[in-house]
LUMVOKOL-662163 format. One line per 10 residues: their letters; for each residue x, y, z of C-alpha. Coordinates in steps of 0.2 Angstrom, whole numbers, plus 2048, in hexadecimal, padded with zeros to 3 digits. Example, Ala and Ser with C-alpha at 12.3 -4.5 7.8 and 13.67 -1.06 7.14 Angstrom:
LUMVOKOL-662163
as	83E:7EA:827 ~ 844:7FB:824
end
This chain:
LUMVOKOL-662163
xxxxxxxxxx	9F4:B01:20F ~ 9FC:B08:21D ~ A08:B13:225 ~ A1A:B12:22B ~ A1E:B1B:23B ~ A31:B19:23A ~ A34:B20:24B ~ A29:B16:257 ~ A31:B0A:262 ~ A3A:B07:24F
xxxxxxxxxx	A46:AFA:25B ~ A37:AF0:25F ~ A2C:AF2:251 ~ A39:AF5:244 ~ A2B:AF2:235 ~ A1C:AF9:241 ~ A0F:AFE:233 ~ 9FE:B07:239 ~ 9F0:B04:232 ~ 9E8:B10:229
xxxxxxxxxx	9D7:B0B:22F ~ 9DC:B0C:242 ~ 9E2:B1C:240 ~ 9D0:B22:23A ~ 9CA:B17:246 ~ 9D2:B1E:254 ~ 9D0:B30:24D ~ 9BE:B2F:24D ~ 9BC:B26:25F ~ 9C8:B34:265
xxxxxxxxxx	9BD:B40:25C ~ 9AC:B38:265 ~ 9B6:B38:276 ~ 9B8:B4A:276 ~ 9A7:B4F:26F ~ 99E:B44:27B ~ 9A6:B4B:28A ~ 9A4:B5C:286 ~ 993:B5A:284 ~ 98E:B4E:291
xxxxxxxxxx	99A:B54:29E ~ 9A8:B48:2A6 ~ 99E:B3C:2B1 ~ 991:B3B:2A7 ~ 99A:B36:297 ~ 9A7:B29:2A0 ~ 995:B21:2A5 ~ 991:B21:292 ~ 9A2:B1C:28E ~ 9A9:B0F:298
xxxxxxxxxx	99C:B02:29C ~ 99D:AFC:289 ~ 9B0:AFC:28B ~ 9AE:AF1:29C ~ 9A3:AE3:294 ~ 9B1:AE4:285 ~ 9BE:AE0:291 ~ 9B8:AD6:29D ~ 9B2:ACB:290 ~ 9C4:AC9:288
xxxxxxxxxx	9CC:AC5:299 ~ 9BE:AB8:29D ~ 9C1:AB0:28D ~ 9D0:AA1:28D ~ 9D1:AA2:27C ~ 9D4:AB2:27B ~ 9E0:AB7:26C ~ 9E8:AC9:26A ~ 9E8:AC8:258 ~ 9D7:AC3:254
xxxxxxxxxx	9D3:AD2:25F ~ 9C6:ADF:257 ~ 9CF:AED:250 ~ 9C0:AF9:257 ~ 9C6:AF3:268 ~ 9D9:AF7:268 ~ 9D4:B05:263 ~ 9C8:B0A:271 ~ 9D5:B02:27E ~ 9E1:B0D:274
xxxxxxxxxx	9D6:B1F:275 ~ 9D0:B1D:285 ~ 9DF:B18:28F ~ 9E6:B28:286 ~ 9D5:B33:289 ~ 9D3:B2D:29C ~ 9DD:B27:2A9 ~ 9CD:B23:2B4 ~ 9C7:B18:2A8 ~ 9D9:B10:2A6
xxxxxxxxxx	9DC:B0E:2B6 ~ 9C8:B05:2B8 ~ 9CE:AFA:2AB ~ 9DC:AF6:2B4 ~ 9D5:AEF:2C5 ~ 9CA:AE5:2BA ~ 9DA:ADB:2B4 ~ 9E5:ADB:2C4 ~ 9D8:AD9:2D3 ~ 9CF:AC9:2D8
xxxxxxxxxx	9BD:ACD:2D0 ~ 9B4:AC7:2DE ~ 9BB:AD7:2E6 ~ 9B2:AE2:2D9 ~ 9A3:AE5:2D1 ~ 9A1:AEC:2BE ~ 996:AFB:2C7 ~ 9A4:AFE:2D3 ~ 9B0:B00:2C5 ~ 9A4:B0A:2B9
xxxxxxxxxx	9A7:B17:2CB ~ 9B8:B15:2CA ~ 9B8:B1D:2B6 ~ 9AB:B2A:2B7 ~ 9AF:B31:2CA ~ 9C0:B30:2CE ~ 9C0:B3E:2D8 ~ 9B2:B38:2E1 ~ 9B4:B39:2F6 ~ 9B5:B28:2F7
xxxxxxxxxx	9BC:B20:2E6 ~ 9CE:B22:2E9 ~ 9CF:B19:2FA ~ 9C2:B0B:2F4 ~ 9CF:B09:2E3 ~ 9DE:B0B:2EF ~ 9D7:AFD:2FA ~ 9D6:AF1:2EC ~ 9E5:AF2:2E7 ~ 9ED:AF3:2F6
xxxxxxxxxx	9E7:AE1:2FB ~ 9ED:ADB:2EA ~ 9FC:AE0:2EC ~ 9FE:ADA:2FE ~ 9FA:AC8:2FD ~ A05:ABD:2FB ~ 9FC:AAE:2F3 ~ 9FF:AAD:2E0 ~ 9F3:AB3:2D6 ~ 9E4:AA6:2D1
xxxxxxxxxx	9E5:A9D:2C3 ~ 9D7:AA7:2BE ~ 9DD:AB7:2C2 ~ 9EE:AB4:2B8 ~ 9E5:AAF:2AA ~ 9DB:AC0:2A9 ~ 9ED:AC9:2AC ~ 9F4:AC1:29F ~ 9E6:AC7:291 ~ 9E5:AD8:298
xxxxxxxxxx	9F7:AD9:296 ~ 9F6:AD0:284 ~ 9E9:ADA:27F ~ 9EF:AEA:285 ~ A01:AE6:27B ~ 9F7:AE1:26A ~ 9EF:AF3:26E ~ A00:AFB:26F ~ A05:AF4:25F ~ 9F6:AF9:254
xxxxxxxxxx	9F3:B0A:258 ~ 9FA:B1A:252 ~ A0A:B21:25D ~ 9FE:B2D:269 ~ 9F1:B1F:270 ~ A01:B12:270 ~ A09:B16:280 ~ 9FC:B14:28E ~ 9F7:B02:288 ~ A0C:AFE:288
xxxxxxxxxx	A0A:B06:29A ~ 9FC:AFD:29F ~ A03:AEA:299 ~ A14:AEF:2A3 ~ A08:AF3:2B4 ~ 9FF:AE1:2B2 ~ A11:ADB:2AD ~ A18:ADF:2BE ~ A09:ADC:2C6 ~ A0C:ACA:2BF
xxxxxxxxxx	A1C:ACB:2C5 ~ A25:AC9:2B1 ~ A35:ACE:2AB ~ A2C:AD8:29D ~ A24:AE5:2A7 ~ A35:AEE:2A5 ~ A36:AEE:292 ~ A26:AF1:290 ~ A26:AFF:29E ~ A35:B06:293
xxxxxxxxxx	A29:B04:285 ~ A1D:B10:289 ~ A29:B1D:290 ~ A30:B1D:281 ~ A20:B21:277 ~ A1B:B2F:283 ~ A25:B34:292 ~ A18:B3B:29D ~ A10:B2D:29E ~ A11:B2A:2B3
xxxxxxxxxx	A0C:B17:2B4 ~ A1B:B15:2AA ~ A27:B1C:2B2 ~ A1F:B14:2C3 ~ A24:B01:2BD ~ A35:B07:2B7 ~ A38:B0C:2CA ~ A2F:AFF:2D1 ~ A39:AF3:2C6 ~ A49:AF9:2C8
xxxxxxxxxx	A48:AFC:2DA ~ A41:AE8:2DD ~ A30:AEC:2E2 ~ A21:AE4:2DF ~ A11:ADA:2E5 ~ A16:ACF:2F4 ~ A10:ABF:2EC ~ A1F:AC3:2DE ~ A2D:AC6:2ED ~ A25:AB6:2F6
xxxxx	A2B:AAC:2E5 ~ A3A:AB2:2E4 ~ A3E:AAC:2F5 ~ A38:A9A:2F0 ~ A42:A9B:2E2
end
């Protein structure tokens, strides 16, 4: 049993139907989110939090037979909370899936979650993905592969959860989208703006879509093609 949200991206998912079981799900990791914090203080909970999270994901983007649709129900719904609950973590999530991982290690990321207003967190993330988005060598074979699960994964994710932990996984698969250099980061961009229209990465791949910017490698394509 289930229930209808008729008014959620109803053009897309005209017969979405959530699952009763994910909305108690996400109600209750929402609930521990928000206890845990307040009792153990923000670093000290994202160090709690997020390393679980990081074996979850890495070990779905490593896997070549990775399917979005087997994915466990308990992890859409963490992906869904915590993109929702903490950008840090998001955004630790995110180099993970879009930056060569010999450039990173999980410690560094598990930084990037639980201090991001460390003094030098911000310019060692900025640095990462400046260099990814300066080369102009396609990405590995490998390193697609991991963008195109993240991006699965964090759609399948969209899909499940209930409305207010939908729109930052849809933003998230529209980032690795135009970091991939596909037409669907739009839509998908669009997507999440729709759900919730403060949501900034959005609203930062709408403009960098629509203004025809993007990682050099997509630009050094296009010229090829």
């Amino acid at each position: 049993m289930g229930i209808h949200e008729r008014d959620l991206f109803h053009l897309t998912y005209p017969e979405r139907l959530v699952d009763e079981g994910d909305c108690r799900r996400c109600r209750e990791l929402d609930d521990r989110f928000r206890a845990q914090r307040r009792a153990k203080g923000p670093q000290a909970h994202a160090e709690a939090w997020f390393p679980p999270l990081l074996d979850t994901w890495l070990s779905a983007l490593s896997d070549e037979s990775f399917d979005p649709f087997d994915c466990p129900a308990e992890t859409l719904c963490m992906v869904g909370v915590t993109f929702t609950k903490s950008l840090a973590m998001r955004d630790a999530l995110i180099v993970a899936a879009i930056v060569d991982g010999d450039a990173w290690t999980p410690e560094l990321l598990c930084e990037f979650a639980s201090q991001p207003h460390g003094e030098h967190t911000g310019m060692r993330m900025g640095d990462l993905l400046s260099r990814a988005f300066d080369a102009v060598d396609a990405p590995s074979p490998s390193r697609r592969g991991r963008m195109e699960r993240a991006l699965a994964l964090c759609e399948r994710a969209g899909e499940v959860v209930p409305r207010q932990y939908a729109g930052q996984p849809f933003a998230v698969a529209a980032y690795i989208a135009w970091w991939m250099g596909s037409s669907r980061s739009l839509s998908l961009a669009t997507l999440a703006s729709d759900i919730d229209g403060d949501i900034s990465l959005a609203g930062i791949v709408r403009t960098a879509v629509l203004r025809r910017v993007g990682p050099a490698w997509t630009h050094r394509r296009q010229c090829r093609e």
